[in-house]
C-alpha positions as protocol buffer text, in pm:
chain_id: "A"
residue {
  index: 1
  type: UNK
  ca { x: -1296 y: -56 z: -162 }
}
residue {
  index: 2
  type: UNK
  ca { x: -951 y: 40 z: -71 }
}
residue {
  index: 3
  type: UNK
  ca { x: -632 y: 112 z: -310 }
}
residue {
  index: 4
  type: UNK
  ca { x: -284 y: 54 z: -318 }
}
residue {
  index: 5
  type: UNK
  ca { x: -276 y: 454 z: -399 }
}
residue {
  index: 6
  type: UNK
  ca { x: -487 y: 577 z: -147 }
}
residue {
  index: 7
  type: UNK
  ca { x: -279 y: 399 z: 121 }
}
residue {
  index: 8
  type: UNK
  ca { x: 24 y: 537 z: -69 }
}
residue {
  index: 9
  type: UNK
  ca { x: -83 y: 882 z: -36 }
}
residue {
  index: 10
  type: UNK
  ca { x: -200 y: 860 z: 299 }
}
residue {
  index: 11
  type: UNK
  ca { x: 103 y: 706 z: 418 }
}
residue {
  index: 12
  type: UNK
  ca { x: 299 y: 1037 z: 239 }
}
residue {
  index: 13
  type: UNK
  ca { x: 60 y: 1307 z: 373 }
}
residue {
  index: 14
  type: UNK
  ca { x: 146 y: 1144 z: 696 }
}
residue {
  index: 15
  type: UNK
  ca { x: 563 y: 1165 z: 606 }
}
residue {
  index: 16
  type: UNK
  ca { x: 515 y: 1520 z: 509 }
}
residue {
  index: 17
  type: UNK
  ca { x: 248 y: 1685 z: 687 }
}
residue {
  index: 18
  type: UNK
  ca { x: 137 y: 1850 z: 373 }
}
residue {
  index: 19
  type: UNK
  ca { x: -139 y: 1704 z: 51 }
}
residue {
  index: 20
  type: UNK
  ca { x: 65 y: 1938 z: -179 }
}
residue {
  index: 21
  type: UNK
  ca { x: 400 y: 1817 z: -45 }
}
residue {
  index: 22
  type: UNK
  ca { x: 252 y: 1446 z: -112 }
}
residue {
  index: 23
  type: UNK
  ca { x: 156 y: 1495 z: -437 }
}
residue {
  index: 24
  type: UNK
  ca { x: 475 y: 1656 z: -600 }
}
residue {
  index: 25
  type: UNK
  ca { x: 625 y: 1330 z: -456 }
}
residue {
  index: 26
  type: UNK
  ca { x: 385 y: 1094 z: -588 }
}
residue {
  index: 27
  type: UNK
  ca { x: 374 y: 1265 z: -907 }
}
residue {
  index: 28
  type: UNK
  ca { x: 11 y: 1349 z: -878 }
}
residue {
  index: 29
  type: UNK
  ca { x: -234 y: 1719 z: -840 }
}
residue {
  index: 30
  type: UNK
  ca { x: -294 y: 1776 z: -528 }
}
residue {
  index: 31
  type: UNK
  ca { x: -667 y: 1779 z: -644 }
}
residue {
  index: 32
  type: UNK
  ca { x: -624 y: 1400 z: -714 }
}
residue {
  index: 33
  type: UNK
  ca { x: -450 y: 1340 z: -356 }
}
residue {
  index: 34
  type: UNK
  ca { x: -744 y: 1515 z: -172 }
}
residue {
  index: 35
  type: UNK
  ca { x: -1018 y: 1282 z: -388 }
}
residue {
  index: 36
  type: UNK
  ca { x: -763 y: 996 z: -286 }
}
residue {
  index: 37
  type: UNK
  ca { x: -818 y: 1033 z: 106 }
}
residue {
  index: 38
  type: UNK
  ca { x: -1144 y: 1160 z: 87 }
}
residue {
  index: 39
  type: UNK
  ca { x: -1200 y: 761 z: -106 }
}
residue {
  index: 40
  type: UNK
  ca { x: -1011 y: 620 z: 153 }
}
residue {
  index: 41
  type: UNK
  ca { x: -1178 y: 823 z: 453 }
}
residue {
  index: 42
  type: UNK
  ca { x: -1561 y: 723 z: 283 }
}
residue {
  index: 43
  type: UNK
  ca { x: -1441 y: 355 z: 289 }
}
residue {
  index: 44
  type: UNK
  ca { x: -1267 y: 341 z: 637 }
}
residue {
  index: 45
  type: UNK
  ca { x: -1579 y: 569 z: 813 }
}
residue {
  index: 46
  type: UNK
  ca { x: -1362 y: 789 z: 953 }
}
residue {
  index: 47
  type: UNK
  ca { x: -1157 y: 1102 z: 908 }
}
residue {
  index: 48
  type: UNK
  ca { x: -773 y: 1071 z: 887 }
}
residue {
  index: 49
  type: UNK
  ca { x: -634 y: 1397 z: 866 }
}
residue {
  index: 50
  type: UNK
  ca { x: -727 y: 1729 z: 1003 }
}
residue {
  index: 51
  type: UNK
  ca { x: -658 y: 1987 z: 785 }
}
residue {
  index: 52
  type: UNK
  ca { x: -499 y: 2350 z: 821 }
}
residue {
  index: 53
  type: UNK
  ca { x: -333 y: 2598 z: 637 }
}
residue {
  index: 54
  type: UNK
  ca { x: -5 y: 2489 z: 778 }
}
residue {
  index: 55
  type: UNK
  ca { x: -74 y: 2121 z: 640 }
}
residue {
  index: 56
  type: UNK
  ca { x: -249 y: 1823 z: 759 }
}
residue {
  index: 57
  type: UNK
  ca { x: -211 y: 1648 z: 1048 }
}
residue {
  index: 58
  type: UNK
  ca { x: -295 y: 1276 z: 1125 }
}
residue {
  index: 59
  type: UNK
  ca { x: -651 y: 1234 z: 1366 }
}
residue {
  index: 60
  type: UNK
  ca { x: -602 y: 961 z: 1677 }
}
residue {
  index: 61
  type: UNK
  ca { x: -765 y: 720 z: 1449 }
}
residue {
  index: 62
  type: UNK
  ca { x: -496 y: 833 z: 1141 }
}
residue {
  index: 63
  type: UNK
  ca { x: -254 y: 763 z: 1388 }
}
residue {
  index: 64
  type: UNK
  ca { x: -415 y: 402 z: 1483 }
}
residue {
  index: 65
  type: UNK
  ca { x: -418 y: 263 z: 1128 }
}
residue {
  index: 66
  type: UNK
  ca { x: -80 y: 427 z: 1037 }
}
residue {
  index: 67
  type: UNK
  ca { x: 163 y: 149 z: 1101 }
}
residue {
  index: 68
  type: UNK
  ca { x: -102 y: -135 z: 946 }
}
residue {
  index: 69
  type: UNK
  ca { x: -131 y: 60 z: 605 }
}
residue {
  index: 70
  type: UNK
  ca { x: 278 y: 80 z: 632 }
}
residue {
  index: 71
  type: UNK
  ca { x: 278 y: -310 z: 674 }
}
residue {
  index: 72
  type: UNK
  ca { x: 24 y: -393 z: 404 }
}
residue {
  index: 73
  type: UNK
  ca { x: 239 y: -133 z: 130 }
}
residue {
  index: 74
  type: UNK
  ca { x: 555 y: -327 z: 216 }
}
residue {
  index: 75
  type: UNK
  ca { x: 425 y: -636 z: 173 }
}
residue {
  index: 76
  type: UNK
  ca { x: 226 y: -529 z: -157 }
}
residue {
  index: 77
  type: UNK
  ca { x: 635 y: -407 z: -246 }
}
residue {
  index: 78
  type: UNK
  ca { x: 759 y: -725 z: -94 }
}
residue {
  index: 79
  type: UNK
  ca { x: 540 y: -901 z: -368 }
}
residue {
  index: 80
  type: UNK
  ca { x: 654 y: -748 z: -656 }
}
residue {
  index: 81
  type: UNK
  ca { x: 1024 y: -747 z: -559 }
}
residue {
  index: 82
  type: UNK
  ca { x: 1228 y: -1037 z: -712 }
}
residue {
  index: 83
  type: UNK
  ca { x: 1360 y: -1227 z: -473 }
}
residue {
  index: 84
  type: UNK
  ca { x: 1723 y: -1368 z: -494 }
}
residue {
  index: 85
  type: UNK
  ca { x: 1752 y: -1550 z: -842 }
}
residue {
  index: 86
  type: UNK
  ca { x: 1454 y: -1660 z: -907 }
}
residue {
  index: 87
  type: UNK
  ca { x: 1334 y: -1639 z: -1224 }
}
residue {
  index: 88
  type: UNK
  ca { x: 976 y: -1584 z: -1160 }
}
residue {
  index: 89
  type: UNK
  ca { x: 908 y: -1947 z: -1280 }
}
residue {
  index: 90
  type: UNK
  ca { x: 777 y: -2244 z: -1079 }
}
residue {
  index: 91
  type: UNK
  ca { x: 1006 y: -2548 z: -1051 }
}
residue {
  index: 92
  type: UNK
  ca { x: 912 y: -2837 z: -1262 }
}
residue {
  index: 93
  type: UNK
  ca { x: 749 y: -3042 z: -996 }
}
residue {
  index: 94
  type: UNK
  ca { x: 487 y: -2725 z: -946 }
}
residue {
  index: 95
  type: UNK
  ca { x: 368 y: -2777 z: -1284 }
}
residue {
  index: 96
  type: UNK
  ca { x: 150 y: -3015 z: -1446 }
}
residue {
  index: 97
  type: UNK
  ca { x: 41 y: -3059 z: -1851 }
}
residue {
  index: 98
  type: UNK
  ca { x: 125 y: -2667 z: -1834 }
}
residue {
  index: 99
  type: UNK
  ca { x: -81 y: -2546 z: -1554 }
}
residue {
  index: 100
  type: UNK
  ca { x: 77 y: -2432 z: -1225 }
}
residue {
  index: 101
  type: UNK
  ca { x: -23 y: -2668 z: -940 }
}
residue {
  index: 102
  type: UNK
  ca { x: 19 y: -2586 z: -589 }
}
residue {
  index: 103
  type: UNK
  ca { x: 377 y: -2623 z: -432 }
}
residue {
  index: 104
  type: UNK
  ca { x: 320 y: -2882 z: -141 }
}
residue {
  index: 105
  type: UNK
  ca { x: 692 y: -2973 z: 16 }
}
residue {
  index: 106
  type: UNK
  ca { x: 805 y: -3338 z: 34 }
}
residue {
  index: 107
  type: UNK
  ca { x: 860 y: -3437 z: 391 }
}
residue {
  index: 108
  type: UNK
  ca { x: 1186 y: -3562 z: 419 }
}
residue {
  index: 109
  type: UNK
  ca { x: 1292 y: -3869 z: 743 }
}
């Protein structure tokens, strides 16, 4: 199973070149980080990173998944963003006897 962090700290190691660099940004030990990717490496099958002592650097298939795991964070963001003036609430036709009903959209001639 995959996490919103692991993407998140994949997607920074990625920014940054560096775990430790990653961390300090995400407010995490670098210790946690490295368990983070190797999670996210054990549930993709395959290695994202090659690591050196000058930092780590994305693998062809890192490089592959990299704009996808962008995409699915900014949506996850998108989600919990409010959007306009909404108040979080559904409009009064989208609920029923107090439980939330699908919206469905009156077609209009």
């Amino acid at each position: 199973m995959m996490h919103e962090r692991e993407f998140r700290a994949f997607v920074s190691i990625a920014e940054t070149g560096r775990m430790d660099a990653a961390a300090r940004q995400l407010g995490y030990s670098q210790p946690a980080i490295t368990y983070q990717i190797k999670c996210l490496e054990r549930s993709l099958g395959f290695k994202l990173f090659t690591r050196h002592p000058s930092g780590a650097r994305l693998t062809g298939d890192g490089r592959m998944i990299l704009p996808s795991v962008r995409a699915v964070l900014m949506l996850i963001d998108s989600i919990r963003e409010p959007h306009g003036d909404r108040s979080g609430e559904l409009p009064d036709e989208g609920v029923a006897g107090g439980t939330a009903l699908p919206l469905v959209r009156r077609r209009t001639a």
